[in-house]
C-alpha positions as CSV (number, residue, x, y, z in Angstrom):
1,X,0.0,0.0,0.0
2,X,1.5,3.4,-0.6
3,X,2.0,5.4,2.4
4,X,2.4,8.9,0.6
5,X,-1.6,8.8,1.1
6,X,-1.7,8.2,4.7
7,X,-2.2,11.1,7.2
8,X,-1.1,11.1,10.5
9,X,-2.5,13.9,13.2
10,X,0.9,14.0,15.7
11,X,-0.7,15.7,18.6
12,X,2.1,16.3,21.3
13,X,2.2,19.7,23.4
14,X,6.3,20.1,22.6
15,X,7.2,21.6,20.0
16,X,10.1,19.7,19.5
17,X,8.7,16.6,19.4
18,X,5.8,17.8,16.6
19,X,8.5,18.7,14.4
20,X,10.7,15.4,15.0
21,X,7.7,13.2,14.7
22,X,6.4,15.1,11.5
23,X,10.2,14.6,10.2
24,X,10.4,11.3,10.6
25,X,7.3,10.1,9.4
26,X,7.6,12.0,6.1
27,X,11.1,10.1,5.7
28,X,8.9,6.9,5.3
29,X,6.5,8.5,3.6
30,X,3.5,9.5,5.6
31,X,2.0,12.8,5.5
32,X,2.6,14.1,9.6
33,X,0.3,16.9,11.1
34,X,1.6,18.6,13.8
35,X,-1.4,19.4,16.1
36,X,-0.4,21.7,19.5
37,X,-3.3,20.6,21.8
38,X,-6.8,19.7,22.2
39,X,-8.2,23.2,20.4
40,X,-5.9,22.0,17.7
41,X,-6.6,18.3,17.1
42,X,-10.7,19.5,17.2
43,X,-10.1,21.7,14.6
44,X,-8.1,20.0,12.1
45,X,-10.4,17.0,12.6
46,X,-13.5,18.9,11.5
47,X,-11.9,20.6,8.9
48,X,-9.6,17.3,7.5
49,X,-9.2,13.7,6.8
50,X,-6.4,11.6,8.6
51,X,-5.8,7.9,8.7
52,X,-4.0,7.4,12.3
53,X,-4.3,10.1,15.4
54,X,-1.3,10.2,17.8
55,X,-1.8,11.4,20.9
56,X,0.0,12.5,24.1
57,X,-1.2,12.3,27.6
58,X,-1.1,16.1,28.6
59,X,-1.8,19.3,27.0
60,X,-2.2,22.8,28.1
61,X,-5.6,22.6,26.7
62,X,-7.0,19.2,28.5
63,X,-5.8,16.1,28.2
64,X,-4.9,13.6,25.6
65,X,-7.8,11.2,27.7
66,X,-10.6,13.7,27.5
67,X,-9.4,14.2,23.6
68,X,-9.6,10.5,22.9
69,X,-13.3,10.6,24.6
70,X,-14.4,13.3,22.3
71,X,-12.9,12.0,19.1
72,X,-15.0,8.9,19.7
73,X,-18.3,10.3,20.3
74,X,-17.7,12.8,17.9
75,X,-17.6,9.6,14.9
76,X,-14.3,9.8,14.5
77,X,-13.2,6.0,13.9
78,X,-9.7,6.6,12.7
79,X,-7.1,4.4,14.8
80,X,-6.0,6.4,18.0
81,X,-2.9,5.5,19.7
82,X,-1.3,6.9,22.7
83,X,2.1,7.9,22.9
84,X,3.0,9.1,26.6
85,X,5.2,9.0,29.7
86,X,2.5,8.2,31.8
87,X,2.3,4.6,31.3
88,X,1.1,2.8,33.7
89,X,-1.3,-0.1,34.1
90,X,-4.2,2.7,34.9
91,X,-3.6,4.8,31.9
92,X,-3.2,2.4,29.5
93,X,-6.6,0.7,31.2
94,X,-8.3,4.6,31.1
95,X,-6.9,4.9,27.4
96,X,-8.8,1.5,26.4
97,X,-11.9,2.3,28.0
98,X,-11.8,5.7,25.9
99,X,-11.7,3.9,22.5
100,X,-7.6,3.7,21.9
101,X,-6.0,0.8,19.9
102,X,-2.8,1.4,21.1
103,X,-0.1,3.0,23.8
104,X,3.3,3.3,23.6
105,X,5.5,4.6,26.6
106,X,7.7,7.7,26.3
107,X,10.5,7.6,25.4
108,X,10.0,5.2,22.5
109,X,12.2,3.8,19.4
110,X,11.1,5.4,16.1
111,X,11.5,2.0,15.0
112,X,8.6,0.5,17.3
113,X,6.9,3.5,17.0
114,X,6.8,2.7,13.1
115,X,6.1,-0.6,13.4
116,X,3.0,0.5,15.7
117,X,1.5,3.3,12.9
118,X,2.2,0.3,10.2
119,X,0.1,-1.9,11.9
120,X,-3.1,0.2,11.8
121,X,-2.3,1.8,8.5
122,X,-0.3,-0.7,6.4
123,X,-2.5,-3.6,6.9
124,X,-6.0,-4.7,7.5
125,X,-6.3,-3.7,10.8
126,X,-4.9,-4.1,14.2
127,X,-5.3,-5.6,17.5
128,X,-4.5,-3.7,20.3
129,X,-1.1,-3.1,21.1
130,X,1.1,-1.7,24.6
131,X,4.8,-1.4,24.3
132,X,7.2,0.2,26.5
C-alpha cells in the first residue's frame, strides 16, 4: 500500500517533538500533522481527513484522555494510539476504556513506534497493542 496517502495527526504539546515526529514520518512516507493541543486536534479533525491520530497524555488545553473521549463520540473511527510517559497499568486501562487501539510509553524507538502506525495503516487492521 502506498503510504504517501496516509495522514497522520501527531498531537504532542512540545514543539520539538511535533517537528521530530512530523520529520520522521515523512522520511517513510507518511503525511505528519503537527497538532499543538486539544483546540488544535478539534479543529483539524473537523476541517480534514487523517488515517491514524497520535496522541500524548497532557496538554495545556486538556488532556490527551478527554481528547480521545471526544474524538470517539464525535464519529471519528480513525485508529487512535497513545504515545505518553504516563504509562502505567491505569492509563493504558483509562486509554482502552476511551476507545484507543494502542499505547506506547515515552520515550519510545522510532523504530517501534513505526512498526505501531504500520500496523493500523499498512494492513488490515490491528489488535490492540502496549509497548514500553
Amino acid at each position: 500500500m502506498n503510504k504517501t496517502k496516509r495522514r497522520i495527526l501527531c498531537v504532542d504539546d512540545n514543539q520539538d517533538t511535533r517537528e521530530m515526529l512530523s520529520k520522521l514520518f515523512a522520511l517513510e512516507g507518511y503525511e505528519a500533522i503537527p497538532a499543538s493541543g486539544v483546540y488544535d486536534c478539534l479543529s483539524l479533525v473537523i476541517s480534514e481527513s487523517f488515517d491514524l491520530v497520535l496522541l500524548d497524555w497532557i496538554f495545556d488545553d486538556g488532556t490527551g484522555l478527554d481528547l480521545c473521549k471526544l474524538l470517539r463520540k464525535s464519529g471519528i473511527s480513525v485508529p487512535i494510539i497513545f504515545c505518553s510517559g504516563f504509562g502505567n497499568k491505569s492509563a493504558i486501562d483509562k486509554a482502552t476504556r476511551a476507545g484507543a487501539q494502542g499505547f506506547l510509553v515515552k520515550p519510545v524507538d522510532f523504530d517501534v513506534l513505526l512498526r505501531a502506525v504500520s500496523q493500523f495503516l499498512d494492513t488490515d487492521g490491528g489488535q490492540y497493542l502496549v509497548a514500553s
